[in-house]
TIPA-777401 format. One record per residue (C-alpha): residue number from 1; residue in one letter; x, y, z. Coordinates in pm, 1 decimal, padded with zeros to 6 digits. Layout:
REM residues N
(r NUM; "A"; (X; Y; Z))
...
//
This chain:
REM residues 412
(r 1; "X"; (04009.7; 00408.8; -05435.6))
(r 2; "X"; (04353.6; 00292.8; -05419.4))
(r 3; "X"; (04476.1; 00000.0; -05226.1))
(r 4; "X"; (04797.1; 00056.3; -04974.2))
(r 5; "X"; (05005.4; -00231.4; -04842.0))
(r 6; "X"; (05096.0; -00132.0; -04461.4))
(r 7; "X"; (05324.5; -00303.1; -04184.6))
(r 8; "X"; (05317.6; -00184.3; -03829.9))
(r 9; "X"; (05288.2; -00279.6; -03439.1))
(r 10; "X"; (04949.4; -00342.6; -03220.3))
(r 11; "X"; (04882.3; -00281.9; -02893.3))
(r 12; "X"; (05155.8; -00521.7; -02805.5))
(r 13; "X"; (05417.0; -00416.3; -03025.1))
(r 14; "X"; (05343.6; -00763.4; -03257.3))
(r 15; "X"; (05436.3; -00667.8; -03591.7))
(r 16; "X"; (05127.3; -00670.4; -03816.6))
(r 17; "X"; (05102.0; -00650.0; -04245.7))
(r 18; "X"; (04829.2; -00633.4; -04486.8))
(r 19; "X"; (04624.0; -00427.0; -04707.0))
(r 20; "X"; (04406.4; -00157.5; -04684.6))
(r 21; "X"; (04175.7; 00089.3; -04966.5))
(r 22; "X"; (04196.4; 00462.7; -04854.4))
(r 23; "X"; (04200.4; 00794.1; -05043.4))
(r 24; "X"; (04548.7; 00802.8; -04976.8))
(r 25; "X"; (04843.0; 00691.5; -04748.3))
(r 26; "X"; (04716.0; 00946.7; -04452.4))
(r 27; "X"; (04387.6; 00820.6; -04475.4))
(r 28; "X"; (04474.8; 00453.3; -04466.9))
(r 29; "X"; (04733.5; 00582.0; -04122.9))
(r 30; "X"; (04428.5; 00780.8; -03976.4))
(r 31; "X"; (04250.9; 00442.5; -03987.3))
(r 32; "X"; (04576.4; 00219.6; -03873.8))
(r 33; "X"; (04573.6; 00483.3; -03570.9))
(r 34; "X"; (04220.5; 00457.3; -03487.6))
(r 35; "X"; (04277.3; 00053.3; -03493.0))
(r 36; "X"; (04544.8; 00035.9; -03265.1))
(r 37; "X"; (04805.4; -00004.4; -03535.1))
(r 38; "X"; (05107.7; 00213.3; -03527.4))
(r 39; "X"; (05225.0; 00235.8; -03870.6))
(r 40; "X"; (05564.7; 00138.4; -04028.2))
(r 41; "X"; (05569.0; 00181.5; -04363.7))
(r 42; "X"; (05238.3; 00248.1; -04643.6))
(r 43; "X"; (05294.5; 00201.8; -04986.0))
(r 44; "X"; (05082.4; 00171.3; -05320.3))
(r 45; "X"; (05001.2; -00160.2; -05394.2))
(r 46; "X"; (04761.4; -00320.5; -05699.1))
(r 47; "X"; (04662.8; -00566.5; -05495.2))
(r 48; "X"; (04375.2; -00609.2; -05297.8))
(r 49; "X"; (04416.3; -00868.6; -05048.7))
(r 50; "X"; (04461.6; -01258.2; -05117.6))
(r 51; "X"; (04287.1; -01424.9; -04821.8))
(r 52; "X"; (03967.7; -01501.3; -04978.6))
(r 53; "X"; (04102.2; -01684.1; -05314.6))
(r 54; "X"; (04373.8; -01873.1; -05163.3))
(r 55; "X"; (04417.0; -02237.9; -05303.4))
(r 56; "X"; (04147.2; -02125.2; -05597.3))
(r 57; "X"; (04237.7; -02155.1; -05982.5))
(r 58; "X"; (04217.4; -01859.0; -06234.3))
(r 59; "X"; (03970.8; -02007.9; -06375.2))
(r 60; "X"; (03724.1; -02034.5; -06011.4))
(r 61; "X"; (03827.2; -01719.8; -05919.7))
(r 62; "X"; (03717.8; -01564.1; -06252.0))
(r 63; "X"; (03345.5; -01721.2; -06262.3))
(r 64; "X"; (03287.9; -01712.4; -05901.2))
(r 65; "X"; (03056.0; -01455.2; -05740.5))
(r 66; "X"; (03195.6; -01179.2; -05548.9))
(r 67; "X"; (03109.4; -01104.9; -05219.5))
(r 68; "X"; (02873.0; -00834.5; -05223.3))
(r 69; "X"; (02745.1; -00573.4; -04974.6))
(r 70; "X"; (02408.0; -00794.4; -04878.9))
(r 71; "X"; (02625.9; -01056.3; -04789.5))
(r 72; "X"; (02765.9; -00857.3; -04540.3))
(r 73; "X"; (02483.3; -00689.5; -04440.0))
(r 74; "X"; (02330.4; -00987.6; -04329.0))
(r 75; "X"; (02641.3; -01147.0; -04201.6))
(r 76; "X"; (02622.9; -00850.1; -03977.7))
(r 77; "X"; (02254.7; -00922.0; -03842.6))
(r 78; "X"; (02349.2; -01261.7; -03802.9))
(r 79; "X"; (02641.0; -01167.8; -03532.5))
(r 80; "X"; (02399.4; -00921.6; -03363.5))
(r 81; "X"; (02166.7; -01235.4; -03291.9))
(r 82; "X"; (02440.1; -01488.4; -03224.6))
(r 83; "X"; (02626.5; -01262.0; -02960.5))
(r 84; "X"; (02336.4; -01143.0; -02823.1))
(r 85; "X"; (02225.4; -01458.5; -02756.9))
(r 86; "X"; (02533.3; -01552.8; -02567.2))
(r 87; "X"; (02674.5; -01740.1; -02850.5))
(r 88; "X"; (03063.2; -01769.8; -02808.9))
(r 89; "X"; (03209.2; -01611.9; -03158.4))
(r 90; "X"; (03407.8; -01895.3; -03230.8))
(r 91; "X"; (03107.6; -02101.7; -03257.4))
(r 92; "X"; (02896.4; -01834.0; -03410.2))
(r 93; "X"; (03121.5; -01781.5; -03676.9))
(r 94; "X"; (03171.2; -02163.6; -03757.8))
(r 95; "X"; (02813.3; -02161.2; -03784.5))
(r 96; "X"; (02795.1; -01881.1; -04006.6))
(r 97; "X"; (03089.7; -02026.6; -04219.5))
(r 98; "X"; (02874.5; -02375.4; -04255.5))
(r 99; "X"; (02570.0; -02193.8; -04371.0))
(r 100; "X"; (02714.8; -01909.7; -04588.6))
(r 101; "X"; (02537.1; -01934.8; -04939.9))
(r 102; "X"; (02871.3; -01746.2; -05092.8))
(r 103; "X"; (03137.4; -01955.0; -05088.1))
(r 104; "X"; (03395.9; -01638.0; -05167.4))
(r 105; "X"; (03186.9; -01514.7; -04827.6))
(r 106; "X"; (03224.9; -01817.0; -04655.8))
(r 107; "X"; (03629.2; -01799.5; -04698.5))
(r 108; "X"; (03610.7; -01456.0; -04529.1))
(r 109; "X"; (03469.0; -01627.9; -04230.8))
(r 110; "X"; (03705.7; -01921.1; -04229.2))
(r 111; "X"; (04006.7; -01671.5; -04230.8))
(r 112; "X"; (03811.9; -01444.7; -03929.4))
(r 113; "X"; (03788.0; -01762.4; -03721.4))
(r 114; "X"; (04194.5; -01843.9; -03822.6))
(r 115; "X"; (04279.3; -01488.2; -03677.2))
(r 116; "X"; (04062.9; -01484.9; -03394.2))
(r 117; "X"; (04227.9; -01838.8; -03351.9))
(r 118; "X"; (04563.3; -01686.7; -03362.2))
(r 119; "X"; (04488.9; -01454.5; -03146.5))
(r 120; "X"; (04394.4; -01094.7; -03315.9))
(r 121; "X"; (04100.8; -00877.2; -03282.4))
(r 122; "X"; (03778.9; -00919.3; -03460.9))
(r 123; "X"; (03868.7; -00610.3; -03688.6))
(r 124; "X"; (04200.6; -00644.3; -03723.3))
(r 125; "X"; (04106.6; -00974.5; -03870.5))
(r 126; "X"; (03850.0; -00818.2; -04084.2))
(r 127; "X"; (04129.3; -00545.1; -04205.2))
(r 128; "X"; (04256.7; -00857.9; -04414.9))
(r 129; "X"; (03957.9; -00838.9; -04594.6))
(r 130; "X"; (03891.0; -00439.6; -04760.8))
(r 131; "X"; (03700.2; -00553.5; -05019.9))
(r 132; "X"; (03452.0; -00667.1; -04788.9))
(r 133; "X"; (03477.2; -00430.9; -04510.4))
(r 134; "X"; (03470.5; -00109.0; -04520.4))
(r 135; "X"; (03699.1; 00153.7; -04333.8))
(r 136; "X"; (03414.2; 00264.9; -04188.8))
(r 137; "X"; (03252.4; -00083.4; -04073.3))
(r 138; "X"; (03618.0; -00149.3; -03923.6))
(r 139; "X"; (03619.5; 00165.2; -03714.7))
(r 140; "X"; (03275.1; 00115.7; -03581.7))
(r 141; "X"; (03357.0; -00259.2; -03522.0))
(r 142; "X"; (03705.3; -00151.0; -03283.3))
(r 143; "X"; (03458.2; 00070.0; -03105.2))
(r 144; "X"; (03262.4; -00195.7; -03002.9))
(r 145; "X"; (03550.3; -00366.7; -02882.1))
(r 146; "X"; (03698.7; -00105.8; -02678.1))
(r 147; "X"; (03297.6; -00054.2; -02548.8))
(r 148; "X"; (03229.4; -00391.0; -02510.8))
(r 149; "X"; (02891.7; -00347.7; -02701.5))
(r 150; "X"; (03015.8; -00508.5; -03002.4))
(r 151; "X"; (02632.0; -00657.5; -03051.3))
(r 152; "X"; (02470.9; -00325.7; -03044.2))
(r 153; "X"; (02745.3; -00211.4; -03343.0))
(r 154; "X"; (02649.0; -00478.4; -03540.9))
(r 155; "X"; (02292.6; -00424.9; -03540.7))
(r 156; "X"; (02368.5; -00016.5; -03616.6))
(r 157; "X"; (02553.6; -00147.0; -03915.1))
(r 158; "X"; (02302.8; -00346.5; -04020.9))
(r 159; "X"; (02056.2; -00089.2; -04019.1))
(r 160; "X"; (02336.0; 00127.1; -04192.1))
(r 161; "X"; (02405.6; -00085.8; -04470.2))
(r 162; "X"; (02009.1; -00154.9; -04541.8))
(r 163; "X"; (01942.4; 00223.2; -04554.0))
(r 164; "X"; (02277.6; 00228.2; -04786.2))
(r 165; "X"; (02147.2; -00013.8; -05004.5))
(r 166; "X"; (01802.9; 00142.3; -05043.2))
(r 167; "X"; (01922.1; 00473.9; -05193.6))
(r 168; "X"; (02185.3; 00328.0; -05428.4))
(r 169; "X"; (01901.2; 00086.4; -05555.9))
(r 170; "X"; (01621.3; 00355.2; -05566.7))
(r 171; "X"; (01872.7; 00602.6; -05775.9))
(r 172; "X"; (01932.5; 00288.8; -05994.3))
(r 173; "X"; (01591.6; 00260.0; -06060.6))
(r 174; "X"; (01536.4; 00639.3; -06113.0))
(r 175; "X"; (01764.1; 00635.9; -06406.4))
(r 176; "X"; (01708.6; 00331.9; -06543.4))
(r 177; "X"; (01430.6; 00439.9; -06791.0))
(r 178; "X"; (01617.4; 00757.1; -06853.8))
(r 179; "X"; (01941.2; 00564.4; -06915.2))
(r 180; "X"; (01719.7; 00340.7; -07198.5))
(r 181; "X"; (01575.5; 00581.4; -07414.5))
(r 182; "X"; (01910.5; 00771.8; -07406.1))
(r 183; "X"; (02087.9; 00464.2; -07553.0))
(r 184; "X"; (01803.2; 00365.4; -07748.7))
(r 185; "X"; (01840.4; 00771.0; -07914.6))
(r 186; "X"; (02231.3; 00674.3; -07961.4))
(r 187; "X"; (02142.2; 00316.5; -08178.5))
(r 188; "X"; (01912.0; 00468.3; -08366.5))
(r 189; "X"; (02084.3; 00766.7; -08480.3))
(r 190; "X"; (02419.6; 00518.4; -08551.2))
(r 191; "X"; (02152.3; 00260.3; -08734.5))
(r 192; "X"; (02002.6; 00586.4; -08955.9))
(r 193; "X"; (02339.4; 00756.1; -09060.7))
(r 194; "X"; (02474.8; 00420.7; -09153.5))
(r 195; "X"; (02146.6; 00211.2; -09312.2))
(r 196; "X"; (01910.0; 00445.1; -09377.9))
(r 197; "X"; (02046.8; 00732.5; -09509.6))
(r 198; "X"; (02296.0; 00573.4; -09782.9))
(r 199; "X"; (01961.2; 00454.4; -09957.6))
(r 200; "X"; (01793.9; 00725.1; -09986.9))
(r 201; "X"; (02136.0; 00935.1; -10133.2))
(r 202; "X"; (02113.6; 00696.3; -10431.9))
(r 203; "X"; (01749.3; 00797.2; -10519.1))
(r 204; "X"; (01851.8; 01172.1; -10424.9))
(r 205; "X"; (02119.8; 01193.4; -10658.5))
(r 206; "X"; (01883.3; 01027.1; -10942.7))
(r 207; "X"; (01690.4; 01372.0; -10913.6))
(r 208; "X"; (01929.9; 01579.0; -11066.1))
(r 209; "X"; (01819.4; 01926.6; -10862.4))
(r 210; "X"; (01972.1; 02107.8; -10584.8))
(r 211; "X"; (01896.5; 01982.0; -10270.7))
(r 212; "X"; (01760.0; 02162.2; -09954.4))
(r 213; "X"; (02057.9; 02232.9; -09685.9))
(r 214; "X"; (01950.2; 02000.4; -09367.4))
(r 215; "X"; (01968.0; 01725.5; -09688.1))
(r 216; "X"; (02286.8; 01794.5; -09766.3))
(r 217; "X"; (02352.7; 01776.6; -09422.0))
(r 218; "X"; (02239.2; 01463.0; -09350.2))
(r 219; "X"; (02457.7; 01324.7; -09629.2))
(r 220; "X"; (02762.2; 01472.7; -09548.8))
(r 221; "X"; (02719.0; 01360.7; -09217.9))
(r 222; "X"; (02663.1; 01013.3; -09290.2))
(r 223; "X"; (02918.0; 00963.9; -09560.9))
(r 224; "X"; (03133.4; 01097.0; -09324.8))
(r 225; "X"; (03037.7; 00833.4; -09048.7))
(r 226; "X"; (03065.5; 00553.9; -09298.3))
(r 227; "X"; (03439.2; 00639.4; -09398.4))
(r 228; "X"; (03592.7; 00719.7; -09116.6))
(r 229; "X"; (03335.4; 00453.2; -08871.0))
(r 230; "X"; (03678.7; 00274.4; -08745.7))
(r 231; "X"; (03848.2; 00616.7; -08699.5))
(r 232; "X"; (03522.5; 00726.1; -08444.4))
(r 233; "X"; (03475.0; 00441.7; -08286.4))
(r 234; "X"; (03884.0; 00419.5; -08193.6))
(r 235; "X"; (03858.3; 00793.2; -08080.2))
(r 236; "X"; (03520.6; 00683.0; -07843.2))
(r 237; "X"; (03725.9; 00373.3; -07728.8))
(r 238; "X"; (04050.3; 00570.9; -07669.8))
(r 239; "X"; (03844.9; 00853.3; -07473.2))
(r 240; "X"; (03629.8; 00659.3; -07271.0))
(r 241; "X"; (03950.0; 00486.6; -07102.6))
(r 242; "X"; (04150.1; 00810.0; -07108.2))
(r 243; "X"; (03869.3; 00965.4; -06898.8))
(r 244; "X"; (03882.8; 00634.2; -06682.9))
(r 245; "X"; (04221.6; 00681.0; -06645.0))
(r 246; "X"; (04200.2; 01052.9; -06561.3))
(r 247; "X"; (03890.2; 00977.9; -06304.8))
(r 248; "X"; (04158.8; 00755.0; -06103.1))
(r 249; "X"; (04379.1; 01007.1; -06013.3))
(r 250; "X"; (04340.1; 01191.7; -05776.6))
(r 251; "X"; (04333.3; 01526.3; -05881.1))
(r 252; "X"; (04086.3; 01394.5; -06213.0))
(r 253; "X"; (03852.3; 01177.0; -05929.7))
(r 254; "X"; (03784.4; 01551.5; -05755.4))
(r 255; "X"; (03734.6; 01732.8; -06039.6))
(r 256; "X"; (03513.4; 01520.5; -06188.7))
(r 257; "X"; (03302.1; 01410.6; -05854.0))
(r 258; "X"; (03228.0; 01811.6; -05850.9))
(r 259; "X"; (03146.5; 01880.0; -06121.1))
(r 260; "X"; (02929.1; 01556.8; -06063.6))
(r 261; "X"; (02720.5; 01775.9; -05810.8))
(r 262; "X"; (02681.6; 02084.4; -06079.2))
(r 263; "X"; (02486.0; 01829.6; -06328.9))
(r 264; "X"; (02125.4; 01919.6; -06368.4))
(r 265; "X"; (01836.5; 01736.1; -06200.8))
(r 266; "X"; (02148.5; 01452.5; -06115.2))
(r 267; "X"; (02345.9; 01641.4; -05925.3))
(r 268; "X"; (02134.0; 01752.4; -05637.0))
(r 269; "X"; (02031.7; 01383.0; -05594.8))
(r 270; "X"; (02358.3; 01273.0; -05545.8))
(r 271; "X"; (02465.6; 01588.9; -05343.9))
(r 272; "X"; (02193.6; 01509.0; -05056.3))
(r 273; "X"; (02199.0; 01126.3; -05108.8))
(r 274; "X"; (02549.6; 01149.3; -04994.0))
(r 275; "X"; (02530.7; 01397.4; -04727.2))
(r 276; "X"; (02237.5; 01173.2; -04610.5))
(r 277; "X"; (02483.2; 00878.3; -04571.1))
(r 278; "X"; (02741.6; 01151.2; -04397.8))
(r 279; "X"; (02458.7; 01272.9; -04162.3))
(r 280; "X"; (02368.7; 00901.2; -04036.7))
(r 281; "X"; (02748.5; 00771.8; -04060.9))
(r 282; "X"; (02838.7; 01035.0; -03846.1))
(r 283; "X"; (02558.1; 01015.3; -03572.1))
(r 284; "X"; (02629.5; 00643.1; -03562.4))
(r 285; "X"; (02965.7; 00705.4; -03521.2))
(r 286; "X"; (02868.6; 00980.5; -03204.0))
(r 287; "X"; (02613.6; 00737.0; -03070.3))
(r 288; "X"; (02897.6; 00468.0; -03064.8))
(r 289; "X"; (03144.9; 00685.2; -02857.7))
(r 290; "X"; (03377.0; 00750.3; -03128.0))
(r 291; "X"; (03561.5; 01108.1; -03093.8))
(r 292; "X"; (03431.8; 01369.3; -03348.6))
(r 293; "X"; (03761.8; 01425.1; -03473.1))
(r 294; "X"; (03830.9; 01035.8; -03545.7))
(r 295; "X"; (03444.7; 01005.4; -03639.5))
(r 296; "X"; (03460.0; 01256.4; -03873.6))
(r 297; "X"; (03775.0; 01078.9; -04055.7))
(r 298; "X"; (03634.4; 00784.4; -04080.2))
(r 299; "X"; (03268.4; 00925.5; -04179.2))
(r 300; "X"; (03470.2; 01118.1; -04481.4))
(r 301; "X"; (03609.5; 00764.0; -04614.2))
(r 302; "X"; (03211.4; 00659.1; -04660.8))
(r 303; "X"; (03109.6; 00936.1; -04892.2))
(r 304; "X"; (03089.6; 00871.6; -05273.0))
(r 305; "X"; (03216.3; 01142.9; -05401.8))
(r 306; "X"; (03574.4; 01277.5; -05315.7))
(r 307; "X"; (03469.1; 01664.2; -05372.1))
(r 308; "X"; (03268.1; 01611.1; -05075.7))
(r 309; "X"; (03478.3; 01407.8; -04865.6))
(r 310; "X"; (03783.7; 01642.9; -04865.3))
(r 311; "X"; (03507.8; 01867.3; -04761.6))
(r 312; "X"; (03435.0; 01633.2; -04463.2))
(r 313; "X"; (03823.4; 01606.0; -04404.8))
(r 314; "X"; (03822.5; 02031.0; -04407.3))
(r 315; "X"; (03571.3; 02004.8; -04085.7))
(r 316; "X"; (03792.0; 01741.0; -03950.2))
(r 317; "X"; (04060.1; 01989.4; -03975.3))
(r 318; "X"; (03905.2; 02256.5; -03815.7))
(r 319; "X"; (03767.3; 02066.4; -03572.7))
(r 320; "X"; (04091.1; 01949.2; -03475.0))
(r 321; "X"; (04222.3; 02342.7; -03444.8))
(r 322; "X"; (03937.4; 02434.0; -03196.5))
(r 323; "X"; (03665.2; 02500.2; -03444.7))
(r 324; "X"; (03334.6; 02478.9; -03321.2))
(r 325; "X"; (03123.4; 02211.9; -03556.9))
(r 326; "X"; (02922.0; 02490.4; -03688.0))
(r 327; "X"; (03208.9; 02661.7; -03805.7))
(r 328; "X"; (03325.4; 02370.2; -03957.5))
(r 329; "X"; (03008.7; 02301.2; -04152.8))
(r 330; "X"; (02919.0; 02645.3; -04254.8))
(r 331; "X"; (03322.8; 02674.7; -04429.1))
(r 332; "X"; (03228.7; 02384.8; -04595.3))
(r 333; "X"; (02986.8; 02512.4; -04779.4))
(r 334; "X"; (02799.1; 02192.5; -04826.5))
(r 335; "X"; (02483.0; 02217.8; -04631.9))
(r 336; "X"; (02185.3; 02467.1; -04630.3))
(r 337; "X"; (02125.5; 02700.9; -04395.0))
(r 338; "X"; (01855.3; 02465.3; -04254.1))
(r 339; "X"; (02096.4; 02212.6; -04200.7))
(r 340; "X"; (02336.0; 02445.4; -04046.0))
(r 341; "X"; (02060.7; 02575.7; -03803.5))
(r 342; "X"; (01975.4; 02229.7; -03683.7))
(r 343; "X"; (02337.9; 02183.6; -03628.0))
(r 344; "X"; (02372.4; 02509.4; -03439.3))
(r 345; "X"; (02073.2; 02359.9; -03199.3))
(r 346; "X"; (02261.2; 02006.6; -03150.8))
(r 347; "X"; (02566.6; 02149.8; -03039.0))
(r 348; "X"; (02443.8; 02384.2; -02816.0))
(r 349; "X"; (02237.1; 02102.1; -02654.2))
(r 350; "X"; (02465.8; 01825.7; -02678.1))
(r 351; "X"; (02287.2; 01637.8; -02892.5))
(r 352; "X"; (02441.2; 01649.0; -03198.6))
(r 353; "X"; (02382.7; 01263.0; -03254.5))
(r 354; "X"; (02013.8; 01324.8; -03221.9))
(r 355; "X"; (02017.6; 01611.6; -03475.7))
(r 356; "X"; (02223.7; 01432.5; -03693.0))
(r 357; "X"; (01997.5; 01205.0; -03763.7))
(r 358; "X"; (01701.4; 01484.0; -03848.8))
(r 359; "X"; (01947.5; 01586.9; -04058.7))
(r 360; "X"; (01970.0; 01244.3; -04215.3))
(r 361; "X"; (01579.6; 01182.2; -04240.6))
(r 362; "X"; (01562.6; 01572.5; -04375.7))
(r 363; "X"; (01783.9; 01485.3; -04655.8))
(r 364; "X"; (01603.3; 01096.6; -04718.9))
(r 365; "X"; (01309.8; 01289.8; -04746.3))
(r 366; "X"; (01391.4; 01511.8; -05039.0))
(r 367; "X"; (01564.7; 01261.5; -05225.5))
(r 368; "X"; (01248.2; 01056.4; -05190.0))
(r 369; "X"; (01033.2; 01357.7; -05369.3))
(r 370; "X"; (01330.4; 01434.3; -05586.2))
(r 371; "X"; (01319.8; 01049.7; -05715.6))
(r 372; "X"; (00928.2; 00997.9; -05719.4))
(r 373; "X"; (00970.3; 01327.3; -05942.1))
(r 374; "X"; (01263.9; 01264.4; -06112.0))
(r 375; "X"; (01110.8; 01091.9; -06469.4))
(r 376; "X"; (00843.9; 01374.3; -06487.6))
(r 377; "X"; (01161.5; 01609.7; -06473.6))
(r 378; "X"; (01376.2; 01441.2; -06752.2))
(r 379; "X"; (01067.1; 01324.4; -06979.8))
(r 380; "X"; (01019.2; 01689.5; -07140.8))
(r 381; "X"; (01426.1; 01727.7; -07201.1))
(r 382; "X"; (01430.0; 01352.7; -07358.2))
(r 383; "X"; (01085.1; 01424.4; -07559.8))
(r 384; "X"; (01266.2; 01767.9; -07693.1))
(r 385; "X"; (01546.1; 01544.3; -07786.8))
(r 386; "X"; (01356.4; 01327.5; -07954.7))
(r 387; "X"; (01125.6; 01527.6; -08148.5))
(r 388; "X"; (01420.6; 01738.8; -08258.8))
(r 389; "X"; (01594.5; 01409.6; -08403.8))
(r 390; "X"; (01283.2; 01331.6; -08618.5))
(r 391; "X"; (01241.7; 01707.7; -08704.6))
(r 392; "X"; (01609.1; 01688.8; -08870.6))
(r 393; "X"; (01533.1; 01368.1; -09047.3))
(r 394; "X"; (01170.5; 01422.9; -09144.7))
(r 395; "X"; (01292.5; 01781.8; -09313.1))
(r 396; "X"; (01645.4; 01570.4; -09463.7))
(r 397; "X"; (01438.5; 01268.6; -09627.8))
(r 398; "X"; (01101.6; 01431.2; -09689.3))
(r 399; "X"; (01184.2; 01781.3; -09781.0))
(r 400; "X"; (01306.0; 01703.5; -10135.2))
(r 401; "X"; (01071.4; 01432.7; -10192.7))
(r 402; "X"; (00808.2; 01716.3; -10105.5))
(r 403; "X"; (00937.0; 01939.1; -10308.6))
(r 404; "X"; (00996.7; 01692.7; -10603.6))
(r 405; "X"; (00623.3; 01604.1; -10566.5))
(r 406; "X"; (00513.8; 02018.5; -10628.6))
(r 407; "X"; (00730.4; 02024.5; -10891.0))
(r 408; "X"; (00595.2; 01749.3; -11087.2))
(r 409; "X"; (00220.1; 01878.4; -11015.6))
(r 410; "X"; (00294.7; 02205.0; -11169.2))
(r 411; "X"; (00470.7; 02083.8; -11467.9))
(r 412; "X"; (00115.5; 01913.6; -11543.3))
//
């Protein structure tokens, strides 16, 4: 997502600047509003935020490690002990600064303790920081400052961020087997059009006889790969970063995240693995007092895929006109009727948090079968892939050879 360089006024009309990701400028004021922060001004910016490489060389700042999402997971569990053990921040986070394995990490903490120093507010200190934090984690961390149960958000993120980390890792590992014999198919297809088949088209054309079609196929097609190589591998180059390009905007980003969700066997993985995250970002979110309609905003900022969070933003929207939640959902068109039953139930009770998270464990659930089945599902489409491969090749290189052979036979 984009990065947006904002100025506006807190609480106490101080004039505040600094740099936030977001879909775009509405989302980035939706989360300025939710903050405190009365917004001025939000424009585009290429620039992340400088606070944690300040006083660094290039060269540091190149080879260093990059704060990463355990980091903050666990800096998160750490707070949750220290301030529920009565720890002052101050001192908790000088702590935490001392120990911090990452030094990029422990930079982050040095600049929290500066602004708490100076006088902000534990998230508007963290704002300075969006490549660590989150929208989301930001949000839930103001609520626990207007609640006072800032200890009891920290440990919810925690929990959030583990479960978060689980399903990214366990699709990782899903495809990563997939992912190799798919390559593996690409380098040896490259390695036989441009080694293999050259030598056997001097032997072929020693023959002297028509060859067999899928022969003269396989020649053409390899000739044509070794004269033109630079030309394909330019065009490959050129259209991988024109699709990059394309994927950025945002009208490219939401065409391609749906039709993300219409891939086969994929798709439906990533459909309820992120409508898992939604279901338990938003009950969170409930559980922590947060309105629905500012919940919902922020909840929509969390999701993966843009397709579904303008979807998300759509039951903001209607939420926002009067719209009953089940209303909401069912427009959407994102959830099955199951879901949308269960939803029907929480808000009739009032415990929509509660039935939230069903829906949250509902959707872990299949994504568990759907990964724990997901290699005996793409094994017969990768075998078919494969045998067809060495069909071609055994029928290009061992069809006139064959016939060659029966030729000589009954010429004796």
């Amino acid at each position: 997502m984009p990065y947006f360089a904002y100025k506006g006024r807190n609480g106490r009309g101080e004039l505040t600047q600094g740099v936030l990701e977001g879909a775009d400028s509405a989302a980035v004021a939706d989360l300025l509003l939710g903050s405190g922060v009365t917004p001025l001004d939000i424009s585009v910016t290429s620039k992340a935020s400088t606070g944690t490489g300040t006083g660094l060389g290039w060269r540091q700042r190149l080879f260093e490690k990059k704060v990463t999402s355990m980091d903050v997971q666990l800096f998160s569990r750490q707070l949750y002990t220290l301030l529920k053990s009565g720890v002052p921040i101050m001192r908790g986070l000088a702590g935490l600064q001392e120990s911090a394995i990452s030094p990029a990490f422990g930079r982050v903490i040095k600049d929290l303790r500066e602004s708490l120093d100076a006088g902000r507010e534990l998230s508007a200190a963290m704002m300075r920081h969006p490549q660590c934090f989150t929208p989301f984690y930001l949000s839930m961390v103001k609520v626990g400052e207007m609640t006072g149960r800032l200890e009891e958000v920290f440990l919810r993120l925690f929990d959030h961020l583990e479960f978060d980390r689980d399903m990214r890792e366990r699709v990782k590992t899903a495809l990563r087997y997939p992912g190799f014999v798919v390559v593996a198919m690409i380098i040896a297809m490259v390695v036989v059009n441009i080694f293999v088949i050259p030598q056997f088209a001097t032997v072929f054309k020693s023959f002297g006889a028509e060859l067999p079609l899928m022969t003269r196929i396989l020649l053409a097609t390899s000739a044509f790969t070794i004269t033109w190589w630079p030309a394909l591998a330019g065009s490959a180059l050129l259209g991988w970063f024109g699709f990059r390009a394309w994927t950025r905007t945002l009208k490219g980003r939401l065409a391609w995240d749906r039709y993300k969700l219409r891939l086969p066997i994929a798709g439906k993985i990533l459909h309820k693995g992120t409508m898992a995250r939604f279901a338990r970002s938003f009950a969170l979110s409930l559980r922590s007092g947060v309105p629905i309609v500012h919940a919902l905003t922020v909840v929509s900022q969390t999701a993966d895929n843009a397709y579904l969070s303008s979807r998300i933003e759509q039951m903001r929207d209607g939420v926002e006109r009067g719209d009953s939640i089940l209303r909401t959902s069912t427009a959407a068109n994102v959830f099955t009727p199951i879901v949308l039953q269960m939803i029907a139930v929480g808000e009739e009770t009032g415990a929509i948090d509660d039935l939230m998270d069903e829906i949250a464990q509902m959707y872990e659930r299949e994504v568990d079968y759907e990964l724990k089945t997901l290699s005996s599902q793409i094994e017969p489409i990768l075998i078919s892939f494969l045998g067809a491969m060495v069909l071609v090749l055994a029928l290009g290189i061992f069809l006139p050879i064959w016939d060659l052979g029966q030729a000589a036979l009954h010429t004796k």
